[in-house]
C-alpha positions as CSV (number, residue, x, y, z in Angstrom):
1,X,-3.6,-20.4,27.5
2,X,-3.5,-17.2,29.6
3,X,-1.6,-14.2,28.4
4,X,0.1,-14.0,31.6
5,X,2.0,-17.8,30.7
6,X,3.5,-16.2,27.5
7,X,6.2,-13.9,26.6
8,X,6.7,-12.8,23.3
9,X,10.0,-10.7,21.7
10,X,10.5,-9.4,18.2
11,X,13.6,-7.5,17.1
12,X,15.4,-7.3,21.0
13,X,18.4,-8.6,22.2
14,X,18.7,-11.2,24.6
15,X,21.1,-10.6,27.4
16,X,23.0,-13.5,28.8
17,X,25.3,-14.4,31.5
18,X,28.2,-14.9,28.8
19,X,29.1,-13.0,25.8
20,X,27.2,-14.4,22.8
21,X,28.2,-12.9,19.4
22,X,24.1,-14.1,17.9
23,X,21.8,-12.9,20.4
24,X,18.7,-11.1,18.2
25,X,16.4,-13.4,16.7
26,X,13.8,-12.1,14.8
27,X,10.9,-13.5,17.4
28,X,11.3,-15.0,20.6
29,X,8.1,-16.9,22.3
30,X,8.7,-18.2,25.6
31,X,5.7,-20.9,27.1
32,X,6.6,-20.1,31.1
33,X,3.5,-23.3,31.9
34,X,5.3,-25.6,29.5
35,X,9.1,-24.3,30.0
36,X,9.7,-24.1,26.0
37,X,11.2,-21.6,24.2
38,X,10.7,-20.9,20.6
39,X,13.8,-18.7,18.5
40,X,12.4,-17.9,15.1
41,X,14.5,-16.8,12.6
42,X,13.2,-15.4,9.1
43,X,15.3,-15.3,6.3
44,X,14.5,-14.6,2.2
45,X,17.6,-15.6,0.6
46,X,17.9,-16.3,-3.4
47,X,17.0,-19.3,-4.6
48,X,20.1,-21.3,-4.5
49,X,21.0,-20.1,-1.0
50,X,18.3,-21.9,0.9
51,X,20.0,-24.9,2.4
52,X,23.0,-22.6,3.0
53,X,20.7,-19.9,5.1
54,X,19.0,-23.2,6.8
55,X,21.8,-24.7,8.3
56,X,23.3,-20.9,8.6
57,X,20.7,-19.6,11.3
58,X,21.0,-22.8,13.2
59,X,24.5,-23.3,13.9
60,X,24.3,-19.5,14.4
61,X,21.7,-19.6,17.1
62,X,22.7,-22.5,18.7
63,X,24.7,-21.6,21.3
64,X,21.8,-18.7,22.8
65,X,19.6,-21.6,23.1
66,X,21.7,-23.3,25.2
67,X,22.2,-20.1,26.7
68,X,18.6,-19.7,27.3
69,X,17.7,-23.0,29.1
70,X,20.7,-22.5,31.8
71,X,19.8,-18.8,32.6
72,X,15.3,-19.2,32.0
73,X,15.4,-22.2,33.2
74,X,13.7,-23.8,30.2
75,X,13.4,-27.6,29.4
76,X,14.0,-26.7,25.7
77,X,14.9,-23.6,23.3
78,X,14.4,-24.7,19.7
79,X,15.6,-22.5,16.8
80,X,13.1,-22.4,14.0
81,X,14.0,-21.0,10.7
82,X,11.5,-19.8,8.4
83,X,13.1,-19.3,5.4
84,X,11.6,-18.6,1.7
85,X,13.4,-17.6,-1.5
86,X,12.6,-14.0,-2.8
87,X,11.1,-16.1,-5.7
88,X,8.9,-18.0,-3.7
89,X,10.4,-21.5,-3.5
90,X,9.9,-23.3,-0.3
91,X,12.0,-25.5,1.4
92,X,11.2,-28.9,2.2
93,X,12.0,-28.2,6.3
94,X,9.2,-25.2,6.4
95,X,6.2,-27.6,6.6
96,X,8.0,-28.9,9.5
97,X,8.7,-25.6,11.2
98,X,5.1,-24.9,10.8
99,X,4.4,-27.8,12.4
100,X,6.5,-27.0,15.1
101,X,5.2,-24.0,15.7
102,X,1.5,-25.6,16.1
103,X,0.6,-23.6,13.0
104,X,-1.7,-24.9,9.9
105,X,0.1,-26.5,7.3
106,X,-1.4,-23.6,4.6
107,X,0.3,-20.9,6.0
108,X,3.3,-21.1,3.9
109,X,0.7,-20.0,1.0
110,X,0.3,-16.6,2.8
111,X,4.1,-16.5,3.5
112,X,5.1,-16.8,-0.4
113,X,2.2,-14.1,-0.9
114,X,4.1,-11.9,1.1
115,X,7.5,-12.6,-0.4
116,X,6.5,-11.7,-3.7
117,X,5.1,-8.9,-2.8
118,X,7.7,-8.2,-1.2
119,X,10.2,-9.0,-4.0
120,X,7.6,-7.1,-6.7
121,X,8.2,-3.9,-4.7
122,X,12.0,-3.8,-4.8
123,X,12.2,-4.4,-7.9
124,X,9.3,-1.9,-9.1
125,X,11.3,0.9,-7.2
126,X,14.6,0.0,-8.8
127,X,12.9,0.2,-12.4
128,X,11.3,3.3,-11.4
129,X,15.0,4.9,-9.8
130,X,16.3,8.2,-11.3
């Protein structure tokens, strides 16, 4: 696939036609050859949160990705969540937004890595506050 077929966002706001109040997902990938458009939205809620955050960031980003095939002319824009407790648990739903996203299945072990170490360092610094 040739750079040139690809746009890729991160942190920028997507300007539409109409006012939308959730327009800045975390990583935007558009596919211009195959007309798809990928919203990914990360998300490292407590534990007991995760189906909340889930269902959260897609009824959130919704309407943008209907937003987004009307204005780019796109045959789909899918919201895909990654989401992750700060302890590490993992949904049932991330294998599948893995999937989605043509990534391997194992890469939720690197994602928990980085959660915890993550979470370790927040609360090393508030044990360490003056």
């Amino acid at each position: 696939m040739k750079i040139s077929n690809c746009n890729l966002y991160w942190n920028r706001s997507i300007l539409t036609d109409k006012t939308i109040p959730f327009n800045r997902p975390d990583i935007t990938f558009m596919n211009k050859k195959t007309t798809n458009t990928f919203l990914i939205d990360i998300a490292v809620p407590n534990t007991h949160n995760l189906a909340k955050v889930i269902t959260d960031k897609q009824d959130k980003y919704q309407e943008l990705a209907n937003e987004i095939c009307a204005m780019w002319k796109q045959k789909t824009a899918q919201l895909i969540p990654i989401v992750i407790s700060l302890t590490g648990v993992i949904p049932k739903s991330l294998s599948q937004s893995l999937t989605r996203l043509n990534l391997h299945p194992n890469t939720y072990v690197q994602l928990q890595k980085s959660v915890l170490l993550g979470t370790c360092s927040i609360v090393r610094n508030f044990l360490n506050y003056k």
